[in-house]
C-alpha positions in Angstrom: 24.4 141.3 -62.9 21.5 143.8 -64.0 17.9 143.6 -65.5 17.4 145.5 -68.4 13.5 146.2 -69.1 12.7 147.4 -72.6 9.8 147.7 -74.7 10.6 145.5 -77.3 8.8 142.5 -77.3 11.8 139.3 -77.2 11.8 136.6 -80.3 10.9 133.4 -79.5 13.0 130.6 -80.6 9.9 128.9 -82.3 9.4 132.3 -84.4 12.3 131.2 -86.1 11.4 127.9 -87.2 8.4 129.5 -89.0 5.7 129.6 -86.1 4.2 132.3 -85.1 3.6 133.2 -81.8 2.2 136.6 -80.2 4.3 137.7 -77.4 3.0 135.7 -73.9 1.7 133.5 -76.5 2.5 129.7 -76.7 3.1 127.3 -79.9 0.2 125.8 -81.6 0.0 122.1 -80.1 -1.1 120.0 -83.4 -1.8 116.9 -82.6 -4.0 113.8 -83.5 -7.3 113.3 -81.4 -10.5 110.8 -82.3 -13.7 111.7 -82.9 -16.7 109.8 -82.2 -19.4 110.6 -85.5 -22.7 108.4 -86.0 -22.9 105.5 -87.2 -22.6 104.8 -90.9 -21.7 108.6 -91.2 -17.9 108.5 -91.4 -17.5 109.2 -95.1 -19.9 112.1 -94.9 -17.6 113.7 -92.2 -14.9 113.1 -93.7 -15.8 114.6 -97.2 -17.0 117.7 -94.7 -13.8 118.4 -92.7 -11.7 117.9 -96.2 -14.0 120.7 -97.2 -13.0 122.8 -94.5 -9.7 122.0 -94.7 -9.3 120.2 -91.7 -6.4 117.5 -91.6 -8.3 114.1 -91.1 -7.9 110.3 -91.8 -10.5 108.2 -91.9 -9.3 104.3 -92.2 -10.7 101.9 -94.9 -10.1 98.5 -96.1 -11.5 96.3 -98.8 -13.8 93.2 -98.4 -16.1 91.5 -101.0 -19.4 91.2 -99.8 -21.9 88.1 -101.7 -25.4 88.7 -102.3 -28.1 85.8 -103.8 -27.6 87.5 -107.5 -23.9 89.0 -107.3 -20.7 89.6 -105.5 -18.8 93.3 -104.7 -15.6 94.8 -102.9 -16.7 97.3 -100.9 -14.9 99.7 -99.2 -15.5 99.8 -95.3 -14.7 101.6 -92.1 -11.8 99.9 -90.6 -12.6 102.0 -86.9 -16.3 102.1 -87.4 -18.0 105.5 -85.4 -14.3 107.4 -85.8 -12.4 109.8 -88.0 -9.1 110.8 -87.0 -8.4 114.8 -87.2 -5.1 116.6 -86.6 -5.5 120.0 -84.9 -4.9 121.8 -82.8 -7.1 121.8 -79.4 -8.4 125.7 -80.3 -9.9 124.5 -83.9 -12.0 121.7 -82.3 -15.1 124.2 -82.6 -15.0 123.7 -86.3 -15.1 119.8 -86.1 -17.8 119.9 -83.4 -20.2 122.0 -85.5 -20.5 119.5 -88.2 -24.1 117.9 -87.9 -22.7 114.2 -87.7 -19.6 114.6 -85.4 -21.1 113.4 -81.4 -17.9 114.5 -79.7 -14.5 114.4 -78.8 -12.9 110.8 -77.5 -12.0 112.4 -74.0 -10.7 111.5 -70.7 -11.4 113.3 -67.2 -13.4 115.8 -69.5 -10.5 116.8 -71.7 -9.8 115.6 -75.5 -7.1 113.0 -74.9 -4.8 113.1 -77.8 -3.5 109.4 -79.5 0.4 108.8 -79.6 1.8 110.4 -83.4 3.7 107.5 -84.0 0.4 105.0 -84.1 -1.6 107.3 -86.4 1.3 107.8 -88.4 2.4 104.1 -88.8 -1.3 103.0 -89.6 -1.3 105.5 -92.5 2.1 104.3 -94.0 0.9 100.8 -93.6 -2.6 101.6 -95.5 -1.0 103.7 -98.2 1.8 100.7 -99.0 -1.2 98.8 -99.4 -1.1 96.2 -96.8 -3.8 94.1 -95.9 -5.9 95.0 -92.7 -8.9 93.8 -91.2 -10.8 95.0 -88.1 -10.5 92.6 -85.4 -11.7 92.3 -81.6 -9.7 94.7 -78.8 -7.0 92.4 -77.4 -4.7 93.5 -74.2 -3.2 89.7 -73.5 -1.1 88.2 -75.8 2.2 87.4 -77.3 3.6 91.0 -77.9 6.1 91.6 -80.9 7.7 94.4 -82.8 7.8 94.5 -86.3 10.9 95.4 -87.6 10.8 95.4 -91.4 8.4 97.0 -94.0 5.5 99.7 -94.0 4.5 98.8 -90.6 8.2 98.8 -89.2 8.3 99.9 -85.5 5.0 99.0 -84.5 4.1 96.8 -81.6 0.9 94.4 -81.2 0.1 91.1 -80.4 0.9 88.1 -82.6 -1.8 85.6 -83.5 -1.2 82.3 -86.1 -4.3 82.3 -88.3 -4.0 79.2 -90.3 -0.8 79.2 -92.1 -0.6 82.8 -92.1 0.8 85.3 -89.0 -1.1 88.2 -88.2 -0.5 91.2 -85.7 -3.3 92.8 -83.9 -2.2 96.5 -83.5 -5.0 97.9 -81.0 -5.6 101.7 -80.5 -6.3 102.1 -76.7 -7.4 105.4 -76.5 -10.6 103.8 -78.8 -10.4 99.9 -77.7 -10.1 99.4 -81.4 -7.8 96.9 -83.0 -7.1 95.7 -86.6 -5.5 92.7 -87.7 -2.4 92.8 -90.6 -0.8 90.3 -92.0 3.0 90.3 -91.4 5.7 87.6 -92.3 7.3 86.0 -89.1 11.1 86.9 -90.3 9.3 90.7 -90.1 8.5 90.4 -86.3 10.6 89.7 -83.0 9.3 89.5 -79.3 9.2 92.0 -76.9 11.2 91.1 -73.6 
């Protein structure tokens, strides 16, 4: 067995699924991370890192509002004080440099980044149009998994509100939860 040194530099097997890496270099590490922005400034921020091409997501749902003389859907913050980017930890300089964006949700000093696979299912939910609410942070409860629909492979808690069933599906990187709406053949208990 010999070592061969040359000057070559050696391809990386992730140059050849399209990334590229310098030589010593390591992959880009894309992931989702919260920001905390101020409050009522969400929209504004989001608008802002869409203009700088910035891969965000920025919750909303739909509740009618009633005043004295009239009634109107608005559309609100489901995670009020966060959007949700996708970068990777290098770029955070251009999402900290927006006048309205406080800082990075962090732990032990460091950006902690939230799981794909919550991010990912709350954006397939919203986008089939299901029906979410904020709701207070729960961490005791009857936990189930849903099994069917947009929402399928997500775990909260279960809740009975009225004659309807709803999940509570908590971020809790952010303490944040929202309440959906599921139907109880969709859901099963965790053991």
């Amino acid at each position: 067995m010999s070592l061969v040194e040359t000057n070559h530099p050696v391809e990386e097997p992730a140059q050849q699924t399209g990334i590229s890496i310098a030589p010593g270099g390591t992959p880009p590490q894309v992931r989702w991370y919260a920001t905390y922005v101020c409050s009522r400034h969400e929209k504004q921020v989001l608008s802002q890192l869409q203009e700088r091409n910035v891969n965000c997501f920025l919750p909303l749902y739909r509740s009618v509002r009633r005043w004295k003389d009239r009634r109107k859907e608005l559309e609100l913050v489901l995670f009020p004080g966060y959007v949700f980017v996708h970068i990777d930890l290098k770029e955070r300089l251009r999402v900290l440099q927006l006048p309205s964006v406080v800082r990075f949700v962090s732990f032990n000093g460091q950006p902690a980044a939230l799981p794909d696979a919550e991010i990912e299912t709350l954006t397939r939910g919203l986008a089939s149009g299901i029906r979410a609410e904020p709701h207070p942070y729960l961490r005791v409860g009857q936990r189930v998994h849903i099994r069917y629909g947009p929402l399928a492979g997500a775990q909260g808690i279960l809740l009975r509100r009225k004659d309807k069933l709803r999940v509570v599906l908590s971020i809790d990187l952010i303490m944040r939860s929202v309440a959906v709406e599921v139907d109880e053949a969709d859901v099963e208990p965790v053991v």
